[in-house]
C-alpha positions in Angstrom: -38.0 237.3 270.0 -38.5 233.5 270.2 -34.6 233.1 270.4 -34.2 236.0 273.3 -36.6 234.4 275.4 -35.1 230.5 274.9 -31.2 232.1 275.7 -32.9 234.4 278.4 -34.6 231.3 279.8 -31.3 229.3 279.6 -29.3 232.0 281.0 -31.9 231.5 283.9 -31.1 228.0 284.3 -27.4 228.5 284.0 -27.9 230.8 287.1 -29.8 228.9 289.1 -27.3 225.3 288.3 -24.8 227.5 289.7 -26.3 228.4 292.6 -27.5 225.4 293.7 -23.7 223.8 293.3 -21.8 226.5 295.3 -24.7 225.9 298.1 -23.9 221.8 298.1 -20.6 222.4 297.6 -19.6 225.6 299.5 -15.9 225.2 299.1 -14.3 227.9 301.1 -10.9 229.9 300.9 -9.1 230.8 303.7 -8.0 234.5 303.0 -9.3 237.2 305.5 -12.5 239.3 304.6 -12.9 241.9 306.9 -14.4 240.5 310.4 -13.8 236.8 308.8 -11.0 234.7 308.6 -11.7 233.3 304.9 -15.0 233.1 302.1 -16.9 230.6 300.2 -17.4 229.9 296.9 -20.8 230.7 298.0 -20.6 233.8 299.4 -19.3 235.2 295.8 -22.2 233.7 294.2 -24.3 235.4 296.5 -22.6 238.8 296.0 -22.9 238.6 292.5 -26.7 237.3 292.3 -27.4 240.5 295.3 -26.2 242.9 292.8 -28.3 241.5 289.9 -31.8 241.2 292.2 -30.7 245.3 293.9 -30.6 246.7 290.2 -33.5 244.5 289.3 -35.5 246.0 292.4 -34.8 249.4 291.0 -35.9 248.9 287.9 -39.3 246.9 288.3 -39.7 248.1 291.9 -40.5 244.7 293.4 -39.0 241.7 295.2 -41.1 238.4 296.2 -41.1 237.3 299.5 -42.8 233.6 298.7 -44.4 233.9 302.6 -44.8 236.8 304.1 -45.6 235.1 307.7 -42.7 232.6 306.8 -40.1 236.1 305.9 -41.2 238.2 308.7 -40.5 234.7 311.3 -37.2 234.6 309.8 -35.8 238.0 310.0 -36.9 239.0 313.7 -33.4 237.1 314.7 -31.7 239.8 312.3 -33.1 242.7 313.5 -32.6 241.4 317.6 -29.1 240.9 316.7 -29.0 244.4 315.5 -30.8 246.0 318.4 -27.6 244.0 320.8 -25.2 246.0 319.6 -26.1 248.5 321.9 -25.5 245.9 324.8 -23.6 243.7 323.7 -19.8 242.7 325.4 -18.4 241.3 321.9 -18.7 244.4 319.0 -16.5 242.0 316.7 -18.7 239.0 317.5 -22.0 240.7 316.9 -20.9 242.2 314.0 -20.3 239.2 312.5 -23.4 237.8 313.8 -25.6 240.1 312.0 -23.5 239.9 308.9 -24.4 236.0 308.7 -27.7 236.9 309.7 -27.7 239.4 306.7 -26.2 236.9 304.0 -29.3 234.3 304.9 -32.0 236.8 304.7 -30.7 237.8 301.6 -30.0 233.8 300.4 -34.0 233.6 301.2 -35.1 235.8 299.1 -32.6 235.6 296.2 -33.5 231.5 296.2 -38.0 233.1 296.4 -37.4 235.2 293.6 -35.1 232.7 291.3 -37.1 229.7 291.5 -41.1 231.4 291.5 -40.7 231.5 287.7 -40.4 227.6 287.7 -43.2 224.9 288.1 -43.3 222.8 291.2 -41.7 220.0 289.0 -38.9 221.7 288.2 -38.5 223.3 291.4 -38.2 219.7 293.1 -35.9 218.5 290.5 -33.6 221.2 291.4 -34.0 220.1 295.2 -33.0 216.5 294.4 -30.0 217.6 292.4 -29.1 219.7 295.8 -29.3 216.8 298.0 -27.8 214.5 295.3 -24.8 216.7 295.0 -24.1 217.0 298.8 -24.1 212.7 299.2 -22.1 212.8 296.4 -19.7 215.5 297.8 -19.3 213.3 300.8 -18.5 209.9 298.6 -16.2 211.5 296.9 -14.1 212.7 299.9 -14.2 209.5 301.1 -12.6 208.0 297.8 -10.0 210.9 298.1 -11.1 212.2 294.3 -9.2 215.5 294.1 -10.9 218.4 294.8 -12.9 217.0 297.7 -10.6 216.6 300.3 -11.8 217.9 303.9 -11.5 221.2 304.5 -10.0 221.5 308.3 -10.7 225.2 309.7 -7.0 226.0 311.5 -8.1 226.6 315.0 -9.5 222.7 314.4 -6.9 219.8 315.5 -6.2 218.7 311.8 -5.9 214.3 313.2 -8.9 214.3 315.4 -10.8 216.5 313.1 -10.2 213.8 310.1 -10.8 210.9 313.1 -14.4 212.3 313.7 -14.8 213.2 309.9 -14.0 209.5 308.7 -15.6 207.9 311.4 -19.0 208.9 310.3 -20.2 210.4 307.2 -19.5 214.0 306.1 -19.4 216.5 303.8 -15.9 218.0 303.0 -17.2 221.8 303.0 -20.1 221.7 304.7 -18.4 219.8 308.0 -18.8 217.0 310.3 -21.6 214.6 310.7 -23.9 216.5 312.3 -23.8 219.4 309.9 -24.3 216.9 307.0 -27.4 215.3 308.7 -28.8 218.5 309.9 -29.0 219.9 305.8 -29.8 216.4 304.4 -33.0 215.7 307.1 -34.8 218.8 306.1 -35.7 217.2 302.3 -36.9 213.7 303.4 -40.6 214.3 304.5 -40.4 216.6 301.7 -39.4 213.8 299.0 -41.7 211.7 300.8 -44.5 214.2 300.7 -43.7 215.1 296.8 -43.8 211.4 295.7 -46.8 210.6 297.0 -48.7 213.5 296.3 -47.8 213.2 292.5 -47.2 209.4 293.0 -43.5 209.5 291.5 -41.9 206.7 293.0 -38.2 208.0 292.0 -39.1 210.5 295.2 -39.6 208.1 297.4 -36.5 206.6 296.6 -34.5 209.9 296.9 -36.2 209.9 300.4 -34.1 206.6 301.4 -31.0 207.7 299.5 -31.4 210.4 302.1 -32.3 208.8 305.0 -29.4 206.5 304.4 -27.2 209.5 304.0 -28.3 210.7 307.9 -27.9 207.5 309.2 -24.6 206.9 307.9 -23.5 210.1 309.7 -25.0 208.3 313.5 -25.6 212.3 314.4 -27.7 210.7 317.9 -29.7 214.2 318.0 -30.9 214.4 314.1 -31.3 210.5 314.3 -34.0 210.8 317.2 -35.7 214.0 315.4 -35.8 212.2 312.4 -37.5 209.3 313.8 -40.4 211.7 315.5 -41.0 213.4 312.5 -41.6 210.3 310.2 -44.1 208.8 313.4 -46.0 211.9 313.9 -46.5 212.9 309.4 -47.8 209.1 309.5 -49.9 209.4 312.6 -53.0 210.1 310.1 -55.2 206.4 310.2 -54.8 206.5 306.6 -50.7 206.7 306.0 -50.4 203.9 309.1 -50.1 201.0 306.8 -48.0 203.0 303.8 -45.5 204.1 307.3 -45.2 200.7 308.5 -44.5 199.3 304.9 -41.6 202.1 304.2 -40.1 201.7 308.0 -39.6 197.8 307.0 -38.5 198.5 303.2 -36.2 201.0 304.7 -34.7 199.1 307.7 -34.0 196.7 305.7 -32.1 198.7 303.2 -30.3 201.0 306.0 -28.9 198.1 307.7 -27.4 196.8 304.5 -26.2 200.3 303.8 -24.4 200.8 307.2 -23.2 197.0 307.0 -21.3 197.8 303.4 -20.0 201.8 305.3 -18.8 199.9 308.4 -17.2 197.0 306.3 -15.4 199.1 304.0 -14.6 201.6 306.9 -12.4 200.5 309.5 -12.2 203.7 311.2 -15.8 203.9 311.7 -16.2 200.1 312.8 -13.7 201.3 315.6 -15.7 204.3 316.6 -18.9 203.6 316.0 -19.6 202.1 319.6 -18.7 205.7 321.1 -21.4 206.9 320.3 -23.3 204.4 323.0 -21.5 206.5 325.5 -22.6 209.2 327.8 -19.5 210.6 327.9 -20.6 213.3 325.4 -24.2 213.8 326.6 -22.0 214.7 330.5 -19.8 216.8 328.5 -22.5 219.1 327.2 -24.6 218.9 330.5 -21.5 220.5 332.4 -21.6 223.6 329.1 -25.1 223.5 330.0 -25.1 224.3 333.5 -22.5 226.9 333.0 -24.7 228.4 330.8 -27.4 228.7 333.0 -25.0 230.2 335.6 -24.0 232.9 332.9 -27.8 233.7 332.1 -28.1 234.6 335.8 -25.5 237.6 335.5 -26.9 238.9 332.6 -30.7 238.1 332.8 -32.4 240.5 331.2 -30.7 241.4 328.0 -28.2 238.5 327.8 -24.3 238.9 326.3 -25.2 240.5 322.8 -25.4 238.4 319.0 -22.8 236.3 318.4 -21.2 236.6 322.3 -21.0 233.0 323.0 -20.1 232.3 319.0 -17.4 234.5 318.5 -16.6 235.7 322.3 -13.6 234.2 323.9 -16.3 233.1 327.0 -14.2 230.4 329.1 -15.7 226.9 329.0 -18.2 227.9 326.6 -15.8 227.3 323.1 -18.3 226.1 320.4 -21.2 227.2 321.9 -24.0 224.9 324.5 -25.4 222.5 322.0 -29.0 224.1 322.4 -29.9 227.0 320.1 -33.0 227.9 322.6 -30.6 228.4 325.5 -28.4 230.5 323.0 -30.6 232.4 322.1 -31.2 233.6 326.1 -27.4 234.1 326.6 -27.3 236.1 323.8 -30.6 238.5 324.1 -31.5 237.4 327.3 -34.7 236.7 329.1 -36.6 238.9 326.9 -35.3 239.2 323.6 -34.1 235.5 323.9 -37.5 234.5 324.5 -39.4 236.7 321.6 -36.9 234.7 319.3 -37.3 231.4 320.7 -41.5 231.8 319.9 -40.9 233.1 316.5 -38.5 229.6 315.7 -41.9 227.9 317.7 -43.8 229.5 315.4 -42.1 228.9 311.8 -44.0 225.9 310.9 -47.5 227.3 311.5 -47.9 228.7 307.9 -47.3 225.0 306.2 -49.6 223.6 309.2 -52.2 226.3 308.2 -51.6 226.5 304.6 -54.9 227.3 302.7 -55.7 224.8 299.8 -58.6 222.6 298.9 -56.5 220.4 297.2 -55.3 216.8 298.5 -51.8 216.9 297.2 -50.7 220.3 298.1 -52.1 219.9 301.9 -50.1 216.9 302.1 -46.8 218.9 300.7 -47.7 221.8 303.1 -47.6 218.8 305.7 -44.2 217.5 304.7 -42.9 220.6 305.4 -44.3 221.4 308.6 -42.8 218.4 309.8 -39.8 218.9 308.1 -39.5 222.2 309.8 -40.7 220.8 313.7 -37.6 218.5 313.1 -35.0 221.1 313.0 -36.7 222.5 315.9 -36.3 219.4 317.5 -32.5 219.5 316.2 -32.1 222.7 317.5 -32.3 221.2 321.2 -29.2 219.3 320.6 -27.2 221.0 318.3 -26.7 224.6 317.8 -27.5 224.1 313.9 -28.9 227.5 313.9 -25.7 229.6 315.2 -23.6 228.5 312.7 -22.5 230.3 309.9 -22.9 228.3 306.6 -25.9 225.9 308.0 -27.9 229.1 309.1 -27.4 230.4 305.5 -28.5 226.5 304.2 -31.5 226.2 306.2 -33.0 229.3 305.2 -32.1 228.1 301.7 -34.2 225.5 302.5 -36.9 227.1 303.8 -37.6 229.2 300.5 -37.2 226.4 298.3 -39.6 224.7 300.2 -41.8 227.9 299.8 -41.3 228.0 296.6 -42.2 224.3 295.8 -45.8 225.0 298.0 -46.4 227.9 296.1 -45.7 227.4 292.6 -48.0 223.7 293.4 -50.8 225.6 294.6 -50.7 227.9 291.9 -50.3 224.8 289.1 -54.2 223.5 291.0 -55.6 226.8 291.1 -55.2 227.6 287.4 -55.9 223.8 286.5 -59.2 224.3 288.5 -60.0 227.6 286.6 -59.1 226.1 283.4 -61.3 223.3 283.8 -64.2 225.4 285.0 -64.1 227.9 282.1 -64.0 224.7 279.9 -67.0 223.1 281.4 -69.0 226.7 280.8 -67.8 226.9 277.4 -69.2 223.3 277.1 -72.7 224.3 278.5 -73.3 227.3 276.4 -72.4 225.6 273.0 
């Protein structure tokens, strides 16, 4: 029995290794799958663990949902995507839209159900190793190790494509710069929040290893979001001094860090000073007004899911830069806006997040803030409409979950175990 349950637990293990590599390191394979042009890595692993957790939900009858304020936030965008195919001007596009939408919800609760077995320990090890493996990724595209060479989709223009990719840091299946700063943000106030609460300083420096990581990829948007969230989790009188302390160590640090990228990276050292320009920000003003143009047409119920992301709409190719406003074109005025207050709403249940306990308020804290940043993202980028980072952050999300929960649970029962102690104590 003893032997069962040591291969059953490292069976477990194996599973969850693999899951977490094909999610760092989503290498994708351009052959057609129905509505899609190619698959991931990823997506197989996903297939495979959905038909393990369907026959397991048969059997026992039950599926965790880690948060069931946090699940129900995160699947009203599924459902309003299905309720646009009865409007919608792109089938094709919506279909796909709600297929992506589909694969996340199920990555959620696949990653709530594989990880509540763990302790918080573990559970945060096994989120380092994620954002360990996707910096590492990147480095090793950048020393041209085979096996991580950039992936270029084929509509993409294959020189300026490895231009942009070279000029600032990214991830060779994950994308550009500001998809790699967009996954890697999310963990910092996390690792930040983690170390201190169990005062392990080797979080703290996985928090600069990942800040580095962000700034090396000089996404402006995720840069600015990043510096909000960091001021307002150390707005509290108490972390003032600890905030002002890290922001020095770490300024420090960056700037040697970006020194080194930009010495040994002539291609970046020649683009760098474009991103001073406004040429961009005028660029995605003029998507922006057109956007606002389109919403007027179709106020009420918008274009349908996935319209502007897989629709041929003229001078609207890869999408406005602002998830809120794509969320109006899509469902409109209404839908668009129900959506918009659910994404508003997503880091309430961290914010709110019942405990008596010092540590776990200040995880539930990281996380909030965590989550208010890719909010903030989300007016910049549209982060949230793309395929593989939609699927990533609601990865993240039930990691995150999962690392509250199982915390919680490890002070609750030390509590109760201390208290039946003490009466055992009194009666003797």
């Amino acid at each position: 029995m003893l032997k069962y349950r040591i291969n059953k637990g490292l069976f477990h293990h194996i599973v969850v290794l693999s899951f977490i590599i094909s999610m760092a390191m989503p290498m994708r394979i351009w052959i057609p799958v129905g509505p899609f042009a190619s698959f991931s890595i990823l997506d197989v692993v996903i297939a495979i663990l959905l038909i393990f957790f369907t026959i397991n939900f048969l059997i026992k009858g039950k599926l965790k949902t880690g948060n069931k304020n946090v699940f129900f936030l995160l699947m009203v965008p599924f459902f309003m995507s299905i309720f646009s195919l009865l409007w919608t001007v792109e089938l094709i596009g919506t279909i796909k839209w709600i297929l992506i939408f589909l694969e996340a919800c199920i990555v959620y609760i696949i990653t709530i159900n594989l990880f509540c077995r763990y302790p918080a320990k573990v559970i945060a090890q096994y989120m380092a190793l994620f954002v360990v493996l996707c910096i590492t990724a990147s480095v090793f595209s950048y020393l041209n190790i085979p096996g991580f060479i950039p992936q270029i989709p084929p509509e993409m223009d294959q020189e300026g494509y490895l231009l942009s990719y070279f000029a600032r840091f990214s991830h060779p299946f994950i994308g550009l710069s500001n998809n790699l700063a967009t996954v890697l943000v999310f963990f910092l106030l996390i690792f930040i929040a983690y170390g201190q609460s169990e005062k392990q300083r080797t979080y703290l420096f996985l928090g600069l290893l990942t800040t580095a990581g962000v700034v090396l990829t000089l996404s402006r948007g995720v840069l600015i979001s990043m510096i909000i969230t960091f001021i307002l989790f150390f707005v509290k009188r108490k972390f003032i001094l600890k905030g002002i302390y890290y922001f020095i160590c770490s300024s420090f640090l960056l700037g040697l860090v970006i020194y080194t990228f930009l010495l040994i990276n002539p291609i970046a050292e020649q683009e760098i000073w474009s991103r001073f320009t406004i040429t961009n920000i005028e660029f995605r003003q003029e998507k922006i007004a057109i956007a606002f143009k389109m919403i007027q047409d179709k106020l009420l119920l918008g274009y349908g899911g996935g319209a502007m992301a897989y629709g041929n709409i003229e001078n609207l190719v890869g999408g406005v830069h602002n998830t809120y406003i794509e969320q109006i074109l899509n469902f409109g005025l209404l839908g668009g806006s129900f959506i918009i207050l659910n994404l508003l709403l997503l880091p309430l249940p961290f914010f709110k997040f019942q405990t008596k306990y010092h540590s776990v308020k200040l995880l539930a804290r990281g996380i909030g803030f965590s989550v208010v940043g890719q909010l903030l993202i989300f007016m910049t980028e549209s982060s949230f409409e793309g395929s593989l980072l939609r699927v990533i952050f609601y990865f993240s999300i039930a990691l995150s979950v999962s690392l509250l929960n199982s915390m919680a649970n490890e002070y609750n029962h030390y509590a109760s175990t201390a208290i039946s102690e003490s009466q055992v104590w009194k009666r003797a």
